[in-house]
C-alpha positions as CSV (number, residue, x, y, z in Angstrom):
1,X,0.0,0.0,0.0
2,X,1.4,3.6,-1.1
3,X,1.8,6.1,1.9
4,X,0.1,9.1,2.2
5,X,0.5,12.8,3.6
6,X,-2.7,13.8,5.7
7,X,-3.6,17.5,6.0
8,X,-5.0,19.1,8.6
9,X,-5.2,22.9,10.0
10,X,-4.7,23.3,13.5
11,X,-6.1,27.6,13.6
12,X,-3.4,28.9,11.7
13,X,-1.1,26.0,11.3
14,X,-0.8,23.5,8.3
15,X,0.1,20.1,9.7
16,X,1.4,17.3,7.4
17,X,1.2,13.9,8.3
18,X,3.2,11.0,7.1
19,X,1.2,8.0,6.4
20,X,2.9,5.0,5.5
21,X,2.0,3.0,8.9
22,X,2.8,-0.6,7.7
23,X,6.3,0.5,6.5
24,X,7.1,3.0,9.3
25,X,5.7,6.2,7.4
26,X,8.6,5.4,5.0
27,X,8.4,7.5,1.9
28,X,7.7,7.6,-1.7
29,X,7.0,9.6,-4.8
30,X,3.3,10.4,-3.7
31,X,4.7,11.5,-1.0
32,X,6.6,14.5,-2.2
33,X,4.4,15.1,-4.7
34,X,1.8,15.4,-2.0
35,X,4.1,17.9,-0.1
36,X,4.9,20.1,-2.8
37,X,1.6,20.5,-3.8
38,X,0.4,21.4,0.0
39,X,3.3,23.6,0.8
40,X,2.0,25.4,-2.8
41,X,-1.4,25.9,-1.6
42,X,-0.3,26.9,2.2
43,X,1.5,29.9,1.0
44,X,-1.5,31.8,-1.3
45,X,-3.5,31.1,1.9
46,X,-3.0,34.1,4.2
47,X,-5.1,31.9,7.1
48,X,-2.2,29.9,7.1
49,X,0.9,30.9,8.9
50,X,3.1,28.3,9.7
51,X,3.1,24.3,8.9
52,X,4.0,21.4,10.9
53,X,5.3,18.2,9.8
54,X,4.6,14.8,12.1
55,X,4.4,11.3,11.1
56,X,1.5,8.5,12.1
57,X,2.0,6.5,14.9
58,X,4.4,7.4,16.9
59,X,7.1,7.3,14.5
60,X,8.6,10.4,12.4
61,X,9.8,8.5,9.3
62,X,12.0,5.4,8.5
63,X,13.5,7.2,5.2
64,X,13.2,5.1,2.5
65,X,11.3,1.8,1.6
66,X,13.9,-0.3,1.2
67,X,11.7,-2.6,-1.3
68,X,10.9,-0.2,-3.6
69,X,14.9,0.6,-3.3
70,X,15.2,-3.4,-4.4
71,X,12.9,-2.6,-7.0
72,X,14.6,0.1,-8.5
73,X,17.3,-2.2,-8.8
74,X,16.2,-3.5,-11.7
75,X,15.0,-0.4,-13.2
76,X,17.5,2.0,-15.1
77,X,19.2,4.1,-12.6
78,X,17.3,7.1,-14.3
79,X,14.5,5.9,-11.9
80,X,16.1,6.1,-8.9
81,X,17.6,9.2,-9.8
82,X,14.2,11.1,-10.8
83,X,12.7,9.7,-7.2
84,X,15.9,11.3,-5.8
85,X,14.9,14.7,-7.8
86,X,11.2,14.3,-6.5
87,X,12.3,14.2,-2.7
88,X,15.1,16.6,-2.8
89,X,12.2,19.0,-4.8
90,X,10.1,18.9,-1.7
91,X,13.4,19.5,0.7
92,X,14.0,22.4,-1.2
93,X,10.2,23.6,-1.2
94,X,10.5,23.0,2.9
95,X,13.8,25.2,3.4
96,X,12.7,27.9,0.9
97,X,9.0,28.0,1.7
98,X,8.4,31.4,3.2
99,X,6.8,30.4,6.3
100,X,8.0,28.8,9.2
101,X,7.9,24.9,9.3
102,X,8.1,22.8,12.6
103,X,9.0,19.0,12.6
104,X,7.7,17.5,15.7
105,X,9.6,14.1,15.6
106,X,8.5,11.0,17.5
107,X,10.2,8.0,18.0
108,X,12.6,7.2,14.7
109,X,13.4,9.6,12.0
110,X,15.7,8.0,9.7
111,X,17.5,8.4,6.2
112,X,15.7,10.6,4.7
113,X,13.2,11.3,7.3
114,X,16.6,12.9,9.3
115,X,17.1,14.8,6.5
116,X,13.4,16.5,6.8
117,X,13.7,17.3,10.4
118,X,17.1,19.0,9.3
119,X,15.2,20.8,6.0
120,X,12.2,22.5,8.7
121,X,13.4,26.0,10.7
122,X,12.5,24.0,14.0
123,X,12.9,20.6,15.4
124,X,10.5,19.6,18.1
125,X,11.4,16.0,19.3
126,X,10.1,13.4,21.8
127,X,12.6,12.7,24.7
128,X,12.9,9.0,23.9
129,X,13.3,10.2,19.7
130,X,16.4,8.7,17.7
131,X,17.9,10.2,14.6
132,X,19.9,7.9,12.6
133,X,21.6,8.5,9.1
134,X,21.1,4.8,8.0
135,X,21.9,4.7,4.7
136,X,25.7,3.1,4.8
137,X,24.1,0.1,6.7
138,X,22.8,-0.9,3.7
139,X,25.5,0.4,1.6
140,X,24.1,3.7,0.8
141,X,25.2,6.7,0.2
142,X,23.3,9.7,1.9
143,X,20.5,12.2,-0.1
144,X,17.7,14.7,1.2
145,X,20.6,17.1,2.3
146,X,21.4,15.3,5.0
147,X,25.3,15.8,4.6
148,X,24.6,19.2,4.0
149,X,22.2,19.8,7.1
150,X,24.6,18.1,9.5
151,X,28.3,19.0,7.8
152,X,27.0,22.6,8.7
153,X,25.6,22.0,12.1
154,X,27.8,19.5,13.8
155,X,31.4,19.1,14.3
156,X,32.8,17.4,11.1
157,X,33.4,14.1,13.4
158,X,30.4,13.8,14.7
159,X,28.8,14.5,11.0
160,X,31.2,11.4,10.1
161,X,30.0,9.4,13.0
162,X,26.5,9.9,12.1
163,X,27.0,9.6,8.4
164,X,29.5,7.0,7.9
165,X,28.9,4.6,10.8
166,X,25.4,5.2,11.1
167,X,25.2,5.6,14.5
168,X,22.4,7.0,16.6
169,X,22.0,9.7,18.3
170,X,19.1,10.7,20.8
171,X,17.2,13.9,21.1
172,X,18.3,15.4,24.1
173,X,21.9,15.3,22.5
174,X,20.9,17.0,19.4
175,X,19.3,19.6,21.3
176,X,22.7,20.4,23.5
177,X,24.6,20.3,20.0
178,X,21.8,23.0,18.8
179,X,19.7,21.1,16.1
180,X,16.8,20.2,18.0
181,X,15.0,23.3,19.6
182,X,12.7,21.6,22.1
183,X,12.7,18.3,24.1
184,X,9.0,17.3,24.7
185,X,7.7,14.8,27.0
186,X,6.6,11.2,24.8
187,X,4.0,11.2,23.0
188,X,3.3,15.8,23.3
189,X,6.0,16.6,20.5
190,X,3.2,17.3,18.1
191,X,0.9,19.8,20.8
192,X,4.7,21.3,21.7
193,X,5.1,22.0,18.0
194,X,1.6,23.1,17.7
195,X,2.2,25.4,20.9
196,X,5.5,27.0,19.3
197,X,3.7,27.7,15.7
198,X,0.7,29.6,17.9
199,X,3.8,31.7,19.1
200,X,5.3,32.4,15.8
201,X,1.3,32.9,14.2
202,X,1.6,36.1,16.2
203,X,4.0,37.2,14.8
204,X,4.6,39.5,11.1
205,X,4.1,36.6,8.5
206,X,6.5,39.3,5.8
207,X,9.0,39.7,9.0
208,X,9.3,35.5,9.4
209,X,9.6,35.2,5.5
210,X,12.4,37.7,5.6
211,X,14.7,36.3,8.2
212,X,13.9,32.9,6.6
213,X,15.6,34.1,3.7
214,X,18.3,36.0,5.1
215,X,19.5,32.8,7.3
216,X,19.1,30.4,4.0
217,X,21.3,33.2,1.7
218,X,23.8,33.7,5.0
219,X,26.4,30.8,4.1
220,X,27.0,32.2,0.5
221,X,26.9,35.9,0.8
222,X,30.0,38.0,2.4
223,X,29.5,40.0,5.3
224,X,29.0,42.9,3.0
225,X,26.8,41.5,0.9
226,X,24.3,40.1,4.1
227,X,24.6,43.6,5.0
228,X,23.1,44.9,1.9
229,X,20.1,42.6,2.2
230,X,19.8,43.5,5.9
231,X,19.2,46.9,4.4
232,X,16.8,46.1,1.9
233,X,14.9,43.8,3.7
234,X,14.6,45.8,6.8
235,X,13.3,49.0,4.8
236,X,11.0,47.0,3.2
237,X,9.6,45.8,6.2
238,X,9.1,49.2,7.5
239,X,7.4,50.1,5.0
240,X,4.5,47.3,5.2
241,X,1.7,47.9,6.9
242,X,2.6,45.7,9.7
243,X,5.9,47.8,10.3
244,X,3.2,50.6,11.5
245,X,1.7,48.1,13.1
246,X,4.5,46.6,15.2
247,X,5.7,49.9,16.1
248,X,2.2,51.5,17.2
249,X,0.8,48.9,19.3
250,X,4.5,48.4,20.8
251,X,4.2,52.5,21.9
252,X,0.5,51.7,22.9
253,X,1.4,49.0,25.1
254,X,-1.0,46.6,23.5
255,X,-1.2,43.4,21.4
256,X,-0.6,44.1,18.2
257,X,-2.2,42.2,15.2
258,X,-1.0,41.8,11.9
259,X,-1.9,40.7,8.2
């Protein structure tokens, strides 16, 4: 049976599930298909202003089905490598989509499930949750962005440990290395995540859109050239009507509400 991505609004939250119960919410070409299409919708829908991602059951993801992988074998390698181009499509829809997105991780994400935590601006995990890079146990090489993600977050031997021996590594350990922003109790990663996208709702969704960018455009610009898009995106800003906003109900002492 194919997996599936639920959607669901939660007020103003998106929240995408991965449905692939009898293979572990392992993933698939409907899959991203599915998640490029909701991410599309989400952001010409001003109700929505942030998106979690979650899996069924109590697990995140298990990465890849490894019989479809077995499959594939068979096929030309310019199957594999279009299913590749589908995944690493929605990974690039995640980290570029102008809203925030939240992974709330329970239990195992894996593969290419690790790299989808990585992909979202927050990490929400379950205390007993275990992130594992699992491709070289099966003689696989890593895709999703993993190596990316993790060669730019971690110290490059732990990135090695995790991505050539495959080893795992708990929540609570990602969160004092600084990739996992909250540690939630079993089975409350997903009302955490919830709880932190009510926090960011409040807040200016052209504001959020603008440091998304300027923290994915960081790693490749120069100092002076961050500095120039500083500039250009804090003027901007200003300018919009929640700028007046922000400001007035901040010298009013009152909640301020924004479009």
């Amino acid at each position: 049976m194919a997996g599936s991505l639920k959607s669901t609004c939660d007020g103003g939250t998106l929240v995408l599930t991965l449905s692939n119960p009898e293979f572990r919410n392992a993933l698939g070409p409907e899959i991203y298909a599915a998640g490029i299409e909701a991410l599309n919708a989400a952001e010409n829908n001003v109700e929505i202003r942030s998106v979690v991602i979650t899996g069924e059951g109590g697990v995140f993801c298990a990465g890849g089905n490894l019989q479809r992988l077995q499959s594939n074998r068979r096929e030309s390698p310019d199957v594999q490598a279009r299913s590749i181009d589908a995944l690493h499509n929605w990974i690039d829809s995640i980290r570029t989509y102008p809203k925030p997105v939240i992974a709330a991780v329970e239990g195992a994400a894996a593969g290419a499930g690790f790299s989808i935590a990585l992909a979202c601006d927050f990490i929400v995990a379950a205390e007993d949750a275990v992130f594992v890079m699992s491709y070289s146990t099966v003689a696989l090489s890593p895709d999703g962005g993993g190596s990316w993600s993790l060669a730019r977050t971690l110290p490059r031997a732990l990135a090695s440990e995790l991505l050539m021996s495959a080893e795992r590594i708990s929540a609570s350990r990602l969160h004092s290395l600084g990739c996992v922003n909250r540690v939630a109790v079993t089975g409350d990663a997903l009302a955490e995540a919830l709880q932190l996208a009510a926090r960011l709702n409040a807040r200016a969704p052209n504001v959020l859109a603008s440091v998304k960018e300027l923290i994915n455009d960081a790693p490749a610009n120069t100092f002076n050239e961050q500095l120039d898009s500083e500039r250009n995106h804090f003027v901007r800003n200003l300018h919009h009507a929640n700028g007046g906003e922000g400001i007035e109900a901040f010298l009013q002492k009152r909640t301020p509400h924004y479009r």
